[in-house]
C-alpha positions in Angstrom: -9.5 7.1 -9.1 -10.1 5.1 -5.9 -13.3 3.5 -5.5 -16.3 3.9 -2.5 -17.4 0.6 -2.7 -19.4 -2.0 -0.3 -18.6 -5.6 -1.6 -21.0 -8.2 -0.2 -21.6 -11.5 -0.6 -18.0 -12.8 -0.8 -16.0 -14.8 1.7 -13.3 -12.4 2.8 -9.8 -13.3 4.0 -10.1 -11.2 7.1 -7.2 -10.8 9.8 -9.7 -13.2 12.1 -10.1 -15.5 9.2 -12.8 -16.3 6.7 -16.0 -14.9 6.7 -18.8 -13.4 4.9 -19.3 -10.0 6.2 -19.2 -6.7 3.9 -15.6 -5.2 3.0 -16.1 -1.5 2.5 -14.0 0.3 0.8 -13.4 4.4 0.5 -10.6 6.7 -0.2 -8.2 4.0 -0.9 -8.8 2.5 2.3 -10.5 -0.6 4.2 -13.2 1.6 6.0 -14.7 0.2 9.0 -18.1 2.0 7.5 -18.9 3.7 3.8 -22.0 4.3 2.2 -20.2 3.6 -0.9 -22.1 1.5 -3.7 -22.9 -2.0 -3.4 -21.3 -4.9 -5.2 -22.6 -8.5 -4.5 -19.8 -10.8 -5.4 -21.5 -13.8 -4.0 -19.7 -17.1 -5.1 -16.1 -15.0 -5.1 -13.2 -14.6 -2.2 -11.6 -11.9 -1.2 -8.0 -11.9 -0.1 -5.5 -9.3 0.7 -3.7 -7.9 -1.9 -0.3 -9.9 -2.7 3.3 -8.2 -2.0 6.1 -9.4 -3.9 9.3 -8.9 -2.3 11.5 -10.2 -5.1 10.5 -10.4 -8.5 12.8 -10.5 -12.3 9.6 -11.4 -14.1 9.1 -8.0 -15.5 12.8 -8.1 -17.6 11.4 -10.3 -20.2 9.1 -7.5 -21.3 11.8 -5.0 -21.3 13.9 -7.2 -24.0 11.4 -9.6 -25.6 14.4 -10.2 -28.3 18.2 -9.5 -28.6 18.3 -6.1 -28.9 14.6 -4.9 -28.7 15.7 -2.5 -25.5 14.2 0.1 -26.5 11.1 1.4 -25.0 11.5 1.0 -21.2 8.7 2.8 -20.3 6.1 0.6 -22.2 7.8 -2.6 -21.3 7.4 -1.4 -17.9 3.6 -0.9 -18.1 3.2 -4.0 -19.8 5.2 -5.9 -16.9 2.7 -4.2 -14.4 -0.2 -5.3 -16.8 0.5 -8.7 -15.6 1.6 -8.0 -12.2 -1.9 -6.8 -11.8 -3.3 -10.1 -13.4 -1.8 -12.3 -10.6 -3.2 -10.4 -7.8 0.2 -8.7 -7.0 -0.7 -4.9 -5.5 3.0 -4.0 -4.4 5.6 -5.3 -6.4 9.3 -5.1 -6.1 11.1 -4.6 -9.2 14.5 -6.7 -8.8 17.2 -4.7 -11.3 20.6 -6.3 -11.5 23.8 -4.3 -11.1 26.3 -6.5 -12.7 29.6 -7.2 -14.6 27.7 -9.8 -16.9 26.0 -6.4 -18.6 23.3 -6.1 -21.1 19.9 -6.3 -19.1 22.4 -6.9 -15.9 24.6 -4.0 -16.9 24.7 -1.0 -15.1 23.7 1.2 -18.2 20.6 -0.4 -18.3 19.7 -0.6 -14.5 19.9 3.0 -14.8 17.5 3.4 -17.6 15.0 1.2 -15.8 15.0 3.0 -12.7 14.3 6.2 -14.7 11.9 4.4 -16.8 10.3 3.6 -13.1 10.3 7.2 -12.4 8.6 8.1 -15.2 5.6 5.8 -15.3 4.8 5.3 -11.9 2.3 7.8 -11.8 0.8 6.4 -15.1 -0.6 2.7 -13.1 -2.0 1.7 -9.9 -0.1 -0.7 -9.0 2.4 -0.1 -6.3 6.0 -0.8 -8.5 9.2 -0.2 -6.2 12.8 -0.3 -7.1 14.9 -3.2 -5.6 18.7 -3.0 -6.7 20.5 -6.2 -6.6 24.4 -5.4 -6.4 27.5 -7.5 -7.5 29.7 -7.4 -4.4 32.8 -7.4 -6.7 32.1 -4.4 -8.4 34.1 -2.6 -5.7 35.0 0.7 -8.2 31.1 1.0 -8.3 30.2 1.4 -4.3 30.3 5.1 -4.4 27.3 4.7 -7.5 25.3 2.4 -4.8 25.3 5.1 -2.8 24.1 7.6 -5.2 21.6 5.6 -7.1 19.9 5.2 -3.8 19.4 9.1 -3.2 19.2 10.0 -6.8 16.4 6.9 -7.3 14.8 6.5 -4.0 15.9 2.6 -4.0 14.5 1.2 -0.8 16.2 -2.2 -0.9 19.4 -3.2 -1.9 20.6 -6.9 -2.2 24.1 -8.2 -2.0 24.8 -10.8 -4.9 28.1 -12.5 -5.9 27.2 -14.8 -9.1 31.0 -15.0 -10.5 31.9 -18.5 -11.1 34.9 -18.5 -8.4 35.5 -22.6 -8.4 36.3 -22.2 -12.2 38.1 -18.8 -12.3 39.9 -20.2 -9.6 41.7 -23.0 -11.8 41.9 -20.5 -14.7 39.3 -21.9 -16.8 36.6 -20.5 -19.0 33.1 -20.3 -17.5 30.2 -22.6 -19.6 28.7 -20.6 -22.6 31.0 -17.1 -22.0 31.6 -16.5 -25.7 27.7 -16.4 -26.3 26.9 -14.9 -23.1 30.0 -12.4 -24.2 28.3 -11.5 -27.4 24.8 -11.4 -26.5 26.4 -8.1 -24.8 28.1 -7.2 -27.5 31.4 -8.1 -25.8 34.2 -9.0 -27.0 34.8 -12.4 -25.6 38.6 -12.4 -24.3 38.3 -9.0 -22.8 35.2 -9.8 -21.0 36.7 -13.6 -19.7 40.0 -10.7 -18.9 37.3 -8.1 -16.5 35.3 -11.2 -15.0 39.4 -12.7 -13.6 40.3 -9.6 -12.6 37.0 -9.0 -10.4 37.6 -12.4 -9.2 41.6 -11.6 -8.5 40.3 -8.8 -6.3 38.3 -10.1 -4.0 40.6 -10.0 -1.0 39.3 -6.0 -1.4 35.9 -7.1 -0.9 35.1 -7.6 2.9 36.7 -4.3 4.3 34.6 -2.5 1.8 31.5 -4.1 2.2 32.4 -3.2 5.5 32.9 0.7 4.8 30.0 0.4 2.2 26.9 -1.0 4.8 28.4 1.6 7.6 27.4 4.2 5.5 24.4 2.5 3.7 23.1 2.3 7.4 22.5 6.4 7.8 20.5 5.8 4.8 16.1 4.9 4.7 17.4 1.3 2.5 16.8 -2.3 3.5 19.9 -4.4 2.9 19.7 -8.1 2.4 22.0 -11.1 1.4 21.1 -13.5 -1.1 21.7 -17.1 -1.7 23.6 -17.9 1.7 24.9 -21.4 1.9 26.2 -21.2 5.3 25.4 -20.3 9.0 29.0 -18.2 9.0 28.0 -16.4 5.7 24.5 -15.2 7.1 26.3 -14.3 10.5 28.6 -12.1 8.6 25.5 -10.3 6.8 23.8 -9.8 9.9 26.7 -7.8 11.5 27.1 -5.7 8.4 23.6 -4.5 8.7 22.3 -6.6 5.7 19.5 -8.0 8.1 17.2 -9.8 5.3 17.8 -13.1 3.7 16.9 -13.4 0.5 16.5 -17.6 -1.0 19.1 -19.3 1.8 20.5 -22.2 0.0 20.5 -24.8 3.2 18.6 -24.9 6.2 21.5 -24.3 8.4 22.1 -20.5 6.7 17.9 -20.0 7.1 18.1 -21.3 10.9 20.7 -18.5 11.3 19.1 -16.1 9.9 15.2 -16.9 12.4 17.8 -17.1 15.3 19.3 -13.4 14.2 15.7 -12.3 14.1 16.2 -11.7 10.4 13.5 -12.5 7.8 13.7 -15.1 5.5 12.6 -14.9 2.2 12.3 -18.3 0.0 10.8 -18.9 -3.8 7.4 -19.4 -4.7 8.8 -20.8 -7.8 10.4 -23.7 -5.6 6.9 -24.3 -4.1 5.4 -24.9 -6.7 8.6 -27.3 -8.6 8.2 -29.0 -5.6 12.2 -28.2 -5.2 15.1 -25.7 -5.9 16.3 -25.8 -9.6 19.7 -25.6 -8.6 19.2 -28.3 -6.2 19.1 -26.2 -2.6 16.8 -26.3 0.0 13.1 -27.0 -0.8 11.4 -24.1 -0.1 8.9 -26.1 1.1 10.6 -27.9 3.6 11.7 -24.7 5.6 8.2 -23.7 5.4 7.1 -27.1 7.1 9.7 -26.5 9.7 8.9 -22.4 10.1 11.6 -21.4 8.3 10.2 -18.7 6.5 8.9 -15.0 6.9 7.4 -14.3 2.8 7.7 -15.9 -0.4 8.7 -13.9 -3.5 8.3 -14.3 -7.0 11.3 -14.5 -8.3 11.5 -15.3 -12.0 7.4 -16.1 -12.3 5.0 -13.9 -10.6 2.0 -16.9 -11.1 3.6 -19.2 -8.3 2.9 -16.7 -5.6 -1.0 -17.5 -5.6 -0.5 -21.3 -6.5 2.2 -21.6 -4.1 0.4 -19.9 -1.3 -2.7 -22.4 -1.9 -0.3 -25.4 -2.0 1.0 -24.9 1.3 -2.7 -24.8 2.4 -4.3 -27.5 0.7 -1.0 -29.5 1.8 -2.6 -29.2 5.3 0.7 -27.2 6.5 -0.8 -24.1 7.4 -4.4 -23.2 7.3 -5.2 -20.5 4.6 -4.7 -17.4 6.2 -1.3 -18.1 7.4 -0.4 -19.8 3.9 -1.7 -16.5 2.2 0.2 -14.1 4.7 3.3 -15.4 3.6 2.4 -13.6 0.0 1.0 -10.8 1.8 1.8 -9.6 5.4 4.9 -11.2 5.6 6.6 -9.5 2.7 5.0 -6.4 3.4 6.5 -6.6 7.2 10.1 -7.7 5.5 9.6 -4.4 3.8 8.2 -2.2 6.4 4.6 -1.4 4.8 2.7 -1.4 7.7 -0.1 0.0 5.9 -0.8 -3.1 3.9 -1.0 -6.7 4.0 -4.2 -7.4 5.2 -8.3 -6.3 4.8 -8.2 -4.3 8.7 -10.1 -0.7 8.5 -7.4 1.8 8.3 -5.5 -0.4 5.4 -4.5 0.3 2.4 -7.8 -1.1 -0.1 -5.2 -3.3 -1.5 -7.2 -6.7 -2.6 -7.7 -9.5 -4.9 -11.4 -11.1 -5.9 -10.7 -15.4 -7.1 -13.3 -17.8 -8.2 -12.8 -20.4 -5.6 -13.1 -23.5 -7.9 -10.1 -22.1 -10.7 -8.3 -19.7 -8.4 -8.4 -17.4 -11.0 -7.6 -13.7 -10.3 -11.1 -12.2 -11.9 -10.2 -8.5 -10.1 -7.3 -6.9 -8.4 -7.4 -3.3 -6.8 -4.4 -1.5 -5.4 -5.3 1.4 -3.3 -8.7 0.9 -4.3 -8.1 1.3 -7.6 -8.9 -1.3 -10.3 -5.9 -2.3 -11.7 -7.0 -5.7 -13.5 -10.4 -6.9 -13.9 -12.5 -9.3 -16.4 -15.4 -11.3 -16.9 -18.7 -11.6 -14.5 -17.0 -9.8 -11.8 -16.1 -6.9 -14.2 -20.0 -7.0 -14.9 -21.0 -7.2 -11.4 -19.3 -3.8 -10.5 -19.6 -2.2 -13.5 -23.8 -2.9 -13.6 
């Protein structure tokens, strides 16, 4: 149930920037008037509610141990249990489609996008698919374009994670046999699969090719991910895949703001302070205007402390540094009906205490999806 709700008293994050007048809230939307009931959150901020482009967060939930894979649909709620706790109001569930299986295998992805099916309609916060595909699964094309009619995927990422450098001199990747086993894989047919994927590659451009012309009839965002070089990105663009997703240099990201193609860069490497695989700091290309949204990732906390980093770092002032968590991804995704607190929005917002920064109250739609302590008292008395 949405809320009619006038919230006074806060400082609100408004498109104009901070001030103190009422936010009103009614049928799920900023109204511009509503004689809904009064809440004085005096003391509290108000921002826009946070879209995540790009987040993995949610697997550990669907696998908390070897094995335990069994209940999709409540490690899915319990994943957007803690979305909701970090402010997140859209969220974009990142589901591998990979040759290393397991959680990555194709099995699975299916059974989380039906799991996604299923409870959507059970939470309040916005959860959307996001499938991220293995370019040298090249048998498996006609399934991406299935999965995105049969499961109404709106973005699709282009990933190649297989160790080339080292298949390339015939050796065995670091930690296969575990990796191999955690699968339940045996480990010389799996090293066997993973060289001949790698053999094949000379397939791969002309049906990447074939593959994005028709992906391009369909209603699905295509991105690249991890480009390392301005040729790379050049090569996405043409193909259609016209988002890119954590460029490794500064030269692939330039590329991409000269192809008038978003960039999206790692909240996570915000807050490090640096990539963990020792690419570009996502920082740095935020210094230099490098960047259209930050994501995720693999820890949805960093998108709130990274956003106020960037601002008390004195490189953007708040609203700018908050937009890149909220109307910048939802622009990268084409929700123009979110992002920030105008009438006519989606109520889609998140209530802090401005000394801890902690969420106390996030609602998606204008429904309460997480709440606690005074402020839970203040709208509830």
């Amino acid at each position: 149930m949405s809320l009619d709700l006038r919230l006074v008293g806060a400082e609100v994050l408004a498109p104009d920037g901070m001030g103190d007048a009422p936010l009103r809230l009614g049928d799920g939307l900023v109204q511009q008037d509503s004689p809904g009931r009064e809440v004085d959150l005096s003391g509290y901020m108000i921002l826009p509610g946070i879209v995540d482009v790009h987040g993995d967060a949610f697997e550990k939930h669907l696998a908390p141990r070897r094995g335990a894979m069994k209940d999709i649909d409540q490690g899915l709620i319990a994943a957007e249990a803690e979305i909701a706790s970090n402010g997140i109001t859209t969220a974009t569930l990142a589901q591998f489609y990979s040759w290393e299986g397991g959680m990555r295998g194709a099995e699975f992805a299916a059974r989380v996008f039906e799991g996604l099916r299923t409870i959507r309609p059970r939470v309040g916060t916005d959860l959307r698919p996001q499938l991220r595909f293995e370019i040298s699964m090249v048998k498996d094309y006609d399934t991406v374009v299935d999965w995105i009619q049969r499961h109404d995927i709106p973005y699709l990422v282009f990933n190649d994670h297989l160790p080339h450098e080292i298949l390339a001199k015939g050796k065995t990747p670091p930690g296969h046999v575990g990796k191999s086993l955690r699968i339940g894989k045996n480990p010389d047919r799996h090293l066997e699969d993973i060289m001949a994927l790698h053999a094949g590659m000379d397939r791969v451009p002309a049906a990447l090719d074939a593959l994005c012309a028709r992906l391009a009839e369909m209603p699905v965002r295509l991105g690249s991910h991890d480009d390392a070089t301005a040729e790379a990105r050049e090569v996405w663009h043409a193909r259609g895949a016209q988002i890119a997703e954590f460029p490794e240099t500064q030269v692939a990201a330039e590329t991409a703001q000269t192809q008038g193609d978003p960039v999206i860069l790692g909240a996570p490497n915000v807050v490090r302070g640096g990539s963990h695989k020792g690419n570009a700091s996502a920082l740095e290309l935020i210094m230099l205007g490098l960047c259209d949204a930050l994501a995720s990732d693999y820890h949805y906390p960093s998108l709130k402390r990274a956003a106020f980093l960037v601002a008390d770092g004195g490189v953007m002032e708040l609203g700018a540094a908050w937009g890149l968590i909220s109307t910048g991804p939802a622009r990268v995704l084409g929700l123009d009906d979110r992002g920030d607190l105008r009438p006519g929005k989606r109520a889609d917002l998140v209530v802090l205490n401005p000394e801890s920064r902690d969420v106390c109250a996030t609602l998606s739609a204008g429904r309460v999806t997480y709440m606690k302590g005074d402020v839970a008292g203040r709208f509830v008395g």
